[in-house]
C-alpha positions in Angstrom: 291.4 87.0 34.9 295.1 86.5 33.3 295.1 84.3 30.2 297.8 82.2 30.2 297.4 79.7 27.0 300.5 77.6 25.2 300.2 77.6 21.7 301.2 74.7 19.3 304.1 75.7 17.2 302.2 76.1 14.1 300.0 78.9 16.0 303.4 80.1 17.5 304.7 80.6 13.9 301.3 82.4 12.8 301.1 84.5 15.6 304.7 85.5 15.4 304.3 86.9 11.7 301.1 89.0 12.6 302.3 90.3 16.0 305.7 91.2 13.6 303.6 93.1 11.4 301.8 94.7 13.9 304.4 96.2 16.0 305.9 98.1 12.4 302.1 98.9 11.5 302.4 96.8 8.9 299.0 94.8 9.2 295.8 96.6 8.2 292.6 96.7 11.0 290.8 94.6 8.0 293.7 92.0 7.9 293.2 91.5 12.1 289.6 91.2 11.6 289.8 88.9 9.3 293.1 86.9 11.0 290.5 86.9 14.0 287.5 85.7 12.4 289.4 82.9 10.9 291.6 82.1 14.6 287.4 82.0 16.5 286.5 79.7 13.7 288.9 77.8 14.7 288.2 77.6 18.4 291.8 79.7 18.9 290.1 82.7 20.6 293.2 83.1 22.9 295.3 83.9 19.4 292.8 86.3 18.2 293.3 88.3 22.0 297.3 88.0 21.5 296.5 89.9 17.9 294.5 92.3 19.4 296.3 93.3 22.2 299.5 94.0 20.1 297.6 95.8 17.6 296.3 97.9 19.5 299.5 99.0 21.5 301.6 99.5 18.6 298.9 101.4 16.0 297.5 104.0 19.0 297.3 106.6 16.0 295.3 104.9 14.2 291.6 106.4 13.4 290.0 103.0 13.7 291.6 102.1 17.1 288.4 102.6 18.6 286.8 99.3 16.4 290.2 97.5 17.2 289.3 97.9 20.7 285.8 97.1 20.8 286.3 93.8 18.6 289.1 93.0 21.2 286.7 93.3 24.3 284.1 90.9 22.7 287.1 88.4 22.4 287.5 89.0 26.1 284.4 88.3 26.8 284.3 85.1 25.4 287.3 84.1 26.9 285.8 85.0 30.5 287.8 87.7 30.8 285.8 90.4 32.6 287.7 93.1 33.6 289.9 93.1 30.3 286.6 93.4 28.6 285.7 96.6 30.5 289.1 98.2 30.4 288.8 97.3 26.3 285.9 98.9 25.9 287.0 101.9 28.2 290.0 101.8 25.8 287.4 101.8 22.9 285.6 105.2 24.5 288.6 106.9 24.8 289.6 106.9 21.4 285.9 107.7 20.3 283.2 109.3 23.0 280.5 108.4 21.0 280.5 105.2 20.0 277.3 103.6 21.0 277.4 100.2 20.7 280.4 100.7 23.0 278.5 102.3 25.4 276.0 99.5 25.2 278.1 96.6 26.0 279.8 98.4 28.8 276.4 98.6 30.3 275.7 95.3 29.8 278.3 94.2 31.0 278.1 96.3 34.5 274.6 94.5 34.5 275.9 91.3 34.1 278.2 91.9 36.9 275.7 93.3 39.4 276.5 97.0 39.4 273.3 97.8 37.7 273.7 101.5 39.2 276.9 101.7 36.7 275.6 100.3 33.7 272.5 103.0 34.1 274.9 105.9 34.4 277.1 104.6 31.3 273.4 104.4 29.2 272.5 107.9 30.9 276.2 108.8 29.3 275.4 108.4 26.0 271.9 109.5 26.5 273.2 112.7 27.5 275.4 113.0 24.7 273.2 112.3 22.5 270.8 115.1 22.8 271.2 116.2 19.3 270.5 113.4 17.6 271.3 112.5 14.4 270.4 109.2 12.2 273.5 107.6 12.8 272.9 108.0 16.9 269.6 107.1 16.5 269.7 103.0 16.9 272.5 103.1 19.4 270.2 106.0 21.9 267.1 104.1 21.6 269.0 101.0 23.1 270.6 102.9 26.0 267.2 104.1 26.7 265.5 100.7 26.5 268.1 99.0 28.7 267.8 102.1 31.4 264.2 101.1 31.4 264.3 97.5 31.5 267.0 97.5 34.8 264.8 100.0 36.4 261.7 98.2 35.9 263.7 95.3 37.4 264.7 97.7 40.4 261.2 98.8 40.6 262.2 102.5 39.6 258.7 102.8 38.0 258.9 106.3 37.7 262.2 106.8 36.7 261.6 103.6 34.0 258.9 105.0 32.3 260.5 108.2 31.6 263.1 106.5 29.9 260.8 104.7 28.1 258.2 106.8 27.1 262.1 108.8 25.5 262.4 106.0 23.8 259.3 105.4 22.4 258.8 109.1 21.4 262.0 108.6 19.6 260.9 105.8 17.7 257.0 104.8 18.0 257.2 102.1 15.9 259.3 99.9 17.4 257.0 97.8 19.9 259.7 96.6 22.7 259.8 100.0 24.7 256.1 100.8 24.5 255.5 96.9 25.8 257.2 97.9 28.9 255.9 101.2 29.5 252.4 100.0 29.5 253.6 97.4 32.0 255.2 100.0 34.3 251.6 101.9 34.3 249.8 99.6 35.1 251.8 98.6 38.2 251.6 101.9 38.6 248.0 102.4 38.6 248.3 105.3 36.1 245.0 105.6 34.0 244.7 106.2 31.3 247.6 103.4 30.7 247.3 103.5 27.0 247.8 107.2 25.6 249.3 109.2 23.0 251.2 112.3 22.2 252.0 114.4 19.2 254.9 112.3 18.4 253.3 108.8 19.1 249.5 107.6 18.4 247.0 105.5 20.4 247.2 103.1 17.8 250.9 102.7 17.8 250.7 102.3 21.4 248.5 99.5 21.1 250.1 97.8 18.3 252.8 97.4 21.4 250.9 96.4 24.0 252.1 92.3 24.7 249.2 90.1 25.1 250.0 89.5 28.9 249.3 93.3 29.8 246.5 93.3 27.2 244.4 91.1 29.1 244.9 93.1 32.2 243.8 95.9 29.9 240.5 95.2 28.0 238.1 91.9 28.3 238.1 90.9 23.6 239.2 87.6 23.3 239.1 88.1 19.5 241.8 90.9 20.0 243.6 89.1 22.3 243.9 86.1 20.3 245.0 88.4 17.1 247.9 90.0 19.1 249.0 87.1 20.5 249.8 85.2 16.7 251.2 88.6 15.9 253.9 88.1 19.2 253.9 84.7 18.4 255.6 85.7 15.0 257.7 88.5 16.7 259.1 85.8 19.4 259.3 82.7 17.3 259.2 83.5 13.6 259.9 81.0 11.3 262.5 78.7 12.0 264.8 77.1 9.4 262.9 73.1 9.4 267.0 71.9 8.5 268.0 72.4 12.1 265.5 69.3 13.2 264.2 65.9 11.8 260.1 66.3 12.7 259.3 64.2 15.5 258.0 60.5 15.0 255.1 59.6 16.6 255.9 56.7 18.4 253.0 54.0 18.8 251.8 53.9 22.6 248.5 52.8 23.0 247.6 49.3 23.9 251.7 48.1 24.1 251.6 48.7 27.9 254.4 51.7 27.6 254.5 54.4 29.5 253.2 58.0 28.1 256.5 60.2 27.9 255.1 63.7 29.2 256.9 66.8 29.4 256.4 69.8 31.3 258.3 73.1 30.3 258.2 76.3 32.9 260.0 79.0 34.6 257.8 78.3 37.4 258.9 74.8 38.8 259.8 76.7 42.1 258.2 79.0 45.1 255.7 80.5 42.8 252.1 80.7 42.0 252.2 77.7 39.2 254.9 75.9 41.1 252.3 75.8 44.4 249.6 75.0 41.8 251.4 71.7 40.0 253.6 70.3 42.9 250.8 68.1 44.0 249.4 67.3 40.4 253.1 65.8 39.8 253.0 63.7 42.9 250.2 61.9 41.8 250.8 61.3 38.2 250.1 57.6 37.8 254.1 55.9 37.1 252.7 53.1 35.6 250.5 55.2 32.9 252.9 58.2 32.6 256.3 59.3 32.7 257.0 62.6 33.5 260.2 64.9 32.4 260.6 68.5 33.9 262.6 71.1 31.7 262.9 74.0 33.8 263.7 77.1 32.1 264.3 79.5 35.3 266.3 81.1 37.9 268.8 79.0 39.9 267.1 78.0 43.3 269.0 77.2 46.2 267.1 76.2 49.3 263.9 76.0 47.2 261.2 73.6 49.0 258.9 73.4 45.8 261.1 72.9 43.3 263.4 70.2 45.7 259.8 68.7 46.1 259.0 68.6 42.9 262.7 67.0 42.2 261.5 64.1 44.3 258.7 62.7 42.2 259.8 63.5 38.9 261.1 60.4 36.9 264.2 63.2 35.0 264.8 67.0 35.9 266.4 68.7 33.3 267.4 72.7 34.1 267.6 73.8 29.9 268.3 77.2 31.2 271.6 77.8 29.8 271.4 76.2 26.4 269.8 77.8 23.5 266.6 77.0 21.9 267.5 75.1 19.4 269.6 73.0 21.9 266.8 72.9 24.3 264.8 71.5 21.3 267.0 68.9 20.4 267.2 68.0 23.9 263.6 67.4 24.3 263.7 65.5 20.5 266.2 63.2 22.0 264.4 62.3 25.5 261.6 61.2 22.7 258.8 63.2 24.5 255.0 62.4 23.5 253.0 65.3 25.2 255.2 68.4 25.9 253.1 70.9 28.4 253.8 74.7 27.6 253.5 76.2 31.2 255.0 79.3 30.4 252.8 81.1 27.4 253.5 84.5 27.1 254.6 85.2 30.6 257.9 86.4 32.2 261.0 84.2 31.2 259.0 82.3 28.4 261.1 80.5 25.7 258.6 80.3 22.8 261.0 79.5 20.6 261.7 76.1 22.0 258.1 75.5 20.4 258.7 76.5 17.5 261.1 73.9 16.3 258.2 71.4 16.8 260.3 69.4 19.4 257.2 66.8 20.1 254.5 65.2 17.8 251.4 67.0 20.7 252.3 70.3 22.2 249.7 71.3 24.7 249.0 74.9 26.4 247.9 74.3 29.8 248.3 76.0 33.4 251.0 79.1 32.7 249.2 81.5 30.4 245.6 82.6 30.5 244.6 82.6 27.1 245.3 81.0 23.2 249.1 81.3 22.2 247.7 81.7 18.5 250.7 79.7 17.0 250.7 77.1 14.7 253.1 74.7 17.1 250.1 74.6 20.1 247.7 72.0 18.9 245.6 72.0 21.9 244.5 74.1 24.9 243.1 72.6 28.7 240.5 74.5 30.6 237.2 73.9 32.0 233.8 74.7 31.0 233.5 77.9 33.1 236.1 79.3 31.7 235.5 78.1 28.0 232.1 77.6 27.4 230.6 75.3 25.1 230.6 77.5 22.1 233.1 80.4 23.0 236.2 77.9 21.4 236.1 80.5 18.4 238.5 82.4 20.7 241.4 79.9 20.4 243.3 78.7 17.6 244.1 74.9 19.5 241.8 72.6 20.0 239.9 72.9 23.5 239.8 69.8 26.2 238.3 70.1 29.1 239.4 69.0 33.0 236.5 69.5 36.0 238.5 73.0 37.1 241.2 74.8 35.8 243.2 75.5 38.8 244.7 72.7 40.9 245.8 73.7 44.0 248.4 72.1 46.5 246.1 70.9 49.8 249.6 70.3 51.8 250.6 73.7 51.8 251.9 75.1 55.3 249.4 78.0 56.8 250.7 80.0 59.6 248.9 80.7 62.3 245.3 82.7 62.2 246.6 86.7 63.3 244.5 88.9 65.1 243.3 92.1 63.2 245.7 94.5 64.8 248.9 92.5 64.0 248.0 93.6 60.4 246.7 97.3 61.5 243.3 96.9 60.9 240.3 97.9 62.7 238.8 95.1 64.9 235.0 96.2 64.1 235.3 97.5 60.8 233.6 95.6 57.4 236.8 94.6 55.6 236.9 94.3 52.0 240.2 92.8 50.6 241.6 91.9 47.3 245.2 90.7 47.0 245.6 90.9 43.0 248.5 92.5 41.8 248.3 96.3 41.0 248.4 95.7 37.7 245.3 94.0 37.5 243.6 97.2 39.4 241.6 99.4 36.3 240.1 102.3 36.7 236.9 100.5 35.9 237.3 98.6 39.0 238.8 101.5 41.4 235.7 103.3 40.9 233.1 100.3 41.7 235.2 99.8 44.8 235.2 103.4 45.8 231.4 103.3 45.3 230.9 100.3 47.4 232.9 101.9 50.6 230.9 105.5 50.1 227.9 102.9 50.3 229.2 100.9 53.2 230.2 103.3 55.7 232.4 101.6 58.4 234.5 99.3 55.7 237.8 100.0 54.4 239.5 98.1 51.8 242.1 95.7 52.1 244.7 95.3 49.0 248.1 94.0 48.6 250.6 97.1 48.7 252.6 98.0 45.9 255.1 101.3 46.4 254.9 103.6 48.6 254.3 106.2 45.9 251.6 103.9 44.2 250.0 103.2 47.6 249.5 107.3 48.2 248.6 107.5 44.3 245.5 105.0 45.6 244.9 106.9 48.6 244.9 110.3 46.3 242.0 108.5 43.9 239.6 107.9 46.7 239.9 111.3 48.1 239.1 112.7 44.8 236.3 109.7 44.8 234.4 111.6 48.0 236.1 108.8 49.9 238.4 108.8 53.1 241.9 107.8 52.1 242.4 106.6 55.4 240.0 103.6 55.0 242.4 102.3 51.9 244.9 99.8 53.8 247.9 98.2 52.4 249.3 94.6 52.5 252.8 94.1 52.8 254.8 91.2 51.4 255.0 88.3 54.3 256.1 84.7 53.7 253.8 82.6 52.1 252.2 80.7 55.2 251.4 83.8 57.0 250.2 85.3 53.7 247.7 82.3 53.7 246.6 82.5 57.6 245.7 86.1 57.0 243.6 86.1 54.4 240.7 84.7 56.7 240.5 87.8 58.2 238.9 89.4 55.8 235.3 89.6 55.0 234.9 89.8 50.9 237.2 89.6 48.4 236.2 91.6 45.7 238.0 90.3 42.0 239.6 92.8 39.9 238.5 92.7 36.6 239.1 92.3 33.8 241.8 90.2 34.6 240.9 88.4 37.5 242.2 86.6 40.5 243.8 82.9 39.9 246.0 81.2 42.7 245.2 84.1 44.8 241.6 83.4 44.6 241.8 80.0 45.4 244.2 80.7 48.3 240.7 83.2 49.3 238.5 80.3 49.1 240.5 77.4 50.7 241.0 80.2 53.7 237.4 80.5 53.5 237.7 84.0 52.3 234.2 84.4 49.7 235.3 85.8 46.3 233.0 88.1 44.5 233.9 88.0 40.6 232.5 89.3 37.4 233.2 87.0 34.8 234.0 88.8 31.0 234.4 87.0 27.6 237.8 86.3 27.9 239.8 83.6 29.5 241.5 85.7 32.2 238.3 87.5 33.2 236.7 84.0 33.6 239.8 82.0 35.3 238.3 83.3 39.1 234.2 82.7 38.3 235.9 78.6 37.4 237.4 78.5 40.7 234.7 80.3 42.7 232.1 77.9 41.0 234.6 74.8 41.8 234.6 75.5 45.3 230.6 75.6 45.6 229.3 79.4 45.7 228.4 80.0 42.4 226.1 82.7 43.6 229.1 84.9 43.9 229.3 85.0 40.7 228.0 88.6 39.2 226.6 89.4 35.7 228.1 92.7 35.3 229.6 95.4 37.4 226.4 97.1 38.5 225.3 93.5 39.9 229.2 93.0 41.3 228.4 96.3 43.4 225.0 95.6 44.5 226.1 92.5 46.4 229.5 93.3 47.5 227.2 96.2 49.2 224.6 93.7 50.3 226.9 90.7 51.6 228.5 93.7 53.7 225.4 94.5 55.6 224.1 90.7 55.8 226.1 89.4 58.2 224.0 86.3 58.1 223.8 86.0 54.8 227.6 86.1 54.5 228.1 83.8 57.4 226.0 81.2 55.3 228.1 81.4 52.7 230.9 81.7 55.1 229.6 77.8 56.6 229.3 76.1 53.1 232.9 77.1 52.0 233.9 75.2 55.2 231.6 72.2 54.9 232.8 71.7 50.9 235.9 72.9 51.4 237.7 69.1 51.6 235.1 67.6 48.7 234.6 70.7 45.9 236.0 70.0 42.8 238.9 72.9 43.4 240.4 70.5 45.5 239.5 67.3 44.4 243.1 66.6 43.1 243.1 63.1 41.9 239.9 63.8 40.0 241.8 66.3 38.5 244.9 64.5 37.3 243.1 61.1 36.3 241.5 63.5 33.7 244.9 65.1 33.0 246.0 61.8 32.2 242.8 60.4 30.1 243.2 63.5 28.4 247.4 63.0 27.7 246.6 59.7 26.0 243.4 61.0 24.2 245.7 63.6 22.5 248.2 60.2 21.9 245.6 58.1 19.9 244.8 61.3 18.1 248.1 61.7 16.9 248.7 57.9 16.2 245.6 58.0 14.1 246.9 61.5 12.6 243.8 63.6 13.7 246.0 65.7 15.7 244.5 69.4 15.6 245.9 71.7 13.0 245.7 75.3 14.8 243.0 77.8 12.9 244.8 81.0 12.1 242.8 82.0 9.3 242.1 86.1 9.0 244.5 86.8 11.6 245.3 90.3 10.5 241.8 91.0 9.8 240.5 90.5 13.7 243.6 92.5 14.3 242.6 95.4 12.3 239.3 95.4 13.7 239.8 94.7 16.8 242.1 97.5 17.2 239.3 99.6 16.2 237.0 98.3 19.0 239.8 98.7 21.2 239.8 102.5 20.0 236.1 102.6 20.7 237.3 101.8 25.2 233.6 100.1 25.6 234.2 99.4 29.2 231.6 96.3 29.5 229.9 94.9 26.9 228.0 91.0 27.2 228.5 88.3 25.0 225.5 88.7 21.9 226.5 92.9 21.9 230.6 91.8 21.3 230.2 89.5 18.7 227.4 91.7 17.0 230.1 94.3 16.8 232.3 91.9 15.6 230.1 90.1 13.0 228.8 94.0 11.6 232.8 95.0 11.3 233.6 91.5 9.5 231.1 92.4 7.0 231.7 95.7 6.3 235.5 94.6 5.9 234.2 91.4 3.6 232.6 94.4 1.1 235.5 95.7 0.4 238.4 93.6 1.1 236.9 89.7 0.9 238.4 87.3 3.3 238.7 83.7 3.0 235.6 82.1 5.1 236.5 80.5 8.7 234.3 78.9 11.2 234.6 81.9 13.4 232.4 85.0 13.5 231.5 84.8 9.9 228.3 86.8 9.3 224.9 85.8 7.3 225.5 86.5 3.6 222.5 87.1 1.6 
């Protein structure tokens, strides 16, 4: 764009003398800086570009042309000015090759355009040029190598992201954001080991930068996980400055017949796994107990039948994408929410920070994340009893309520039509074994009790939901080496979501990835009919699937431990009966079971909302426990170190207990009502 701005005559006058001084190199790059700073603080950005642009076309000799430059294409940016910002920071390159942070934004904003090929190959630029790196480079290569990794993780380039990033990492290990992603890509990947070392980079520096999403796809120690997630917490979130906001009021609710002012904060409020999973728990909110605000925080949706759905129920949609946190914050401070309903946690397009600022009196972690947030904003955590146990609370810092199942499901979704077996290449008379998890949640733990249920089943295959085509041969590759024909591993492709649903049924066993099991995607087995076989851990992901599978009325699929989970996936596969039983009783519960007994479901939602309300308006809201936080870190990184593949409840917390004692002896710790152990 061209911009064409009049100036007042004042402006004119002070533009005039600069420009004047400019042209006979009169005015120092400082003095322009500083004219600049002054004219943006003003709101006058179009006078700053005016400075620049003269500047720089009458002092070309100068040695610092290349900041003149650089500062211009910012101003550019700003003012929406796209291509002058590219040709600026060209400009800017010209006049100094290596200038990184030039190099950066140009990249950026190639991504921000679309052209994410270009903005790879202006990072690879500097990369390249970089080879002989020096402290000054240093800062400036790591980012070009950390935003090559992130856009081809987003391109799913797994291959060629992860040797980026593992360049990054070796250059420096202990910064945490390019190690977070390369244990990510692995694990899409299926590459085992996924955490690993070299002689520039430890195992434990790979763990410290492991995020707690991709931690609980990697090991089953709630202790651990709740540890690394108040470490993110303070990485995301921090501390922010308490001046920016007045601290809510709680405003008096109960017994004056107003309505309860409930908020709900997601990506997810769309075609998505949550979305599917809340639209019909939003639709039956009682309106004369509740009033209920959306603050969606994701993508822009066109044509999207959930989210429009949603759109038509909720009593005020607000899309907080674009503003900042803190304007988020105040937002939801000024709508005067009561209960505000974290459904993001630590998952993809998360704004964390919006919680910190303490924008509501109760803020509650429900649906989104599969685990504590560990933060001393989330007062209180909603599960079941399945997947907290009476007792097992010690593993989250808020407050734990329970509902009759964890998972709400949407009983008006659209199912295709049931397909025939050979519309999806399978065999008609073959035992099939399925499991539509994503390939990250695939271990090597569980790839090998699969591969030793097909060598004792012969006639299966296995069924699983297709990642790349060089993942999907990596699969095939395993169970070769496994004594097992490659040929019986078959792979899923991507089809819309009602055919998705109508051919699940043709299965004949699920079997549950673990540790991290399945959540919608389970459900979605079960309501098709589909029996789920599950090994339930210690953690709150590894227990999310055993909830639903016990919710919808077969808790005998429920395993103790691995051994058992192959022993009946084995014998269900040769007991046709016996399977057909089960088979029957998903069908005959299927309409009554608690997994889709909706209204039960939200009636407690809502007892629960205004539970949390007279809490709060007698002040016995929760205060979150984060006491010896870095101690269960320390130690739990040790455990981790240890890679105990399976280990039940009394063993973990004996470990525990024996490390918290050792640690008290030398270094004592302030009690807490966690694993403290027996003191003589």
């Amino acid at each position: 764009m061209v911009i064409h701005t009049a100036f007042a005559p004042e402006q004119n006058a002070q533009l005039s003398a600069a420009t004047e001084k400019a042209r006979r190199q009169k005015l120092s790059l400082l003095e322009v800086l500083q004219l600049a700073e002054q004219w943006g603080a003003a709101g006058q950005l179009a006078l700053a570009a005016e400075l620049y642009k003269t500047w720089t076309a009458f002092n070309d000799q100068s040695p610092l042309l290349h900041l003149a430059f650089f500062n211009y294409s910012v101003i550019l940016k700003q003012l929406g000015d796209t291509a002058g910002a590219i040709n600026a920071l060209k400009a800017a390159l010209k006049a100094a090759p290596l200038m990184g942070q030039a190099h950066i934004n140009l990249g950026r904003t190639y991504e921000d355009c679309g052209l994410g090929a270009q903005a790879i190959q202006q990072w690879r630029s500097f990369v390249d040029a970089t080879n002989e790196i020096t402290p000054d480079k240093s800062v400036h290569r790591l980012m070009a190598l950390q935003h090559i990794g992130r856009v081809m993780e987003g391109a799913n380039l797994l291959e060629d992201a992860e040797t980026a990033l593992w360049q990054a990492i070796e250059l420096r290990p202990d910064k945490p954001e390019a190690g977070q992603h390369w244990i990510s890509v692995r694990q899409h990947q299926c590459k085992w080991p996924v955490v690993q070392g070299s002689e520039f980079v430890t195992k434990r520096q790979m763990l410290d930068s492991i995020s707690p999403l991709p931690l609980a796809c990697y090991a089953d120690d709630p202790i651990y996980q709740m540890a690394k997630a108040y470490r993110y917490y303070k990485m995301l979130a921090g501390r922010p400055d308490p001046a920016h906001l007045n601290k809510p009021e709680p405003r008096k609710k109960t017994g004056t017949g107003q309505r309860l002012r409930i908020g709900y904060v997601s990506s997810d409020l769309r075609d998505h796994a949550v979305g599917f999973a809340l639209s019909e728990v939003l639709e039956l909110h009682d309106k004369t107990s509740v009033e209920v605000y959306a603050y969606y925080i994701g993508e822009a949706r066109t044509n999207d039948a959930t989210q429009t759905r949603m759109k038509a129920v909720i009593d005020v949609w607000r899309d907080i994408t674009a503003m900042s946190d803190l304007d988020a914050a105040k937002q939801i401070m000024a709508d005067q929410i009561d209960i505000l309903i974290d459904v993001n946690g630590y998952t993809k397009l998360a704004r964390t920070k919006i919680f910190s600022y303490r924008p509501a009196p109760v803020i509650v972690n429900f649906c989104g994340y599969p685990g504590t947030m560990a933060s001393p904003v989330h007062q209180y955590i909603i599960a079941d009893e399945q997947i907290i146990p009476p007792g097992n609370e010690l593993y989250y810092t808020e407050k734990v309520l329970y509902i009759p199942c964890n998972q709400p499901v949407d009983r008006k979704r659209v199912i295709g039509p049931r397909p025939a077996r050979a519309e999806y290449g399978l065999p008609g008379d073959a035992f099939v074994f399925a499991c539509f998890n994503g390939m990250q949640k695939i271990t090597a733990a569980v790839f090998t009790r699969w591969m030793a249920i097909l060598t004792a089943t012969p006639g299966s295959i296995l069924w699983l939901l297709g990642g790349s085509d060089a993942v999907n041969q990596r699969l095939r590759d395993l169970a070769a080496s496994a004594g097992v024909d490659p040929n019986r591993i078959y792979f899923a492709s991507k089809v819309p979501n009602p055919n998705h649903l109508a051919r699940i049924a043709i299965a004949d066993l699920f079997l549950d990835s673990f540790p991290y099991g399945a959540h919608s995607t389970a459900s979605d087995a079960l309501t098709m009919g589909l029996p789920v076989l599950t090994v339930p851990g210690k953690s709150f992901a590894s227990r999310f699937c055993s909830s639903i599978v016990k919710s919808a009325g077969v808790p005998e699929l429920i395993c103790a431990t691995p051994d058992d989970y192959v022993r009946k996936a084995v014998a269900l596969a040769k007991d046709k009966a016996g399977l057909a039983q089960i088979r029957n009783s998903l069908q005959a519960q299927r309409d009554t079971c608690a997994l889709r007994d909706i209204p039960r479901l939200v009636r407690r939602l809502e007892e629960l909302y205004w539970q949390m309300q007279g809490e709060r308006e007698r002040g016995e809201t929760p205060v979150p426990d984060l006491s010896n936080m870095e101690m269960y870190y320390e130690i739990g990184t040790d455990v981790m170190l240890a890679e105990v593949e399976f280990e039940d409840e009394a063993s973990y917390r004996k470990r525990y207990t024996d490390q918290i004692q050792n640690w008290h002896d030398f270094h004592p710790v302030a009690h807490d009502t966690r694993l403290w152990p027996s003191r003589s």
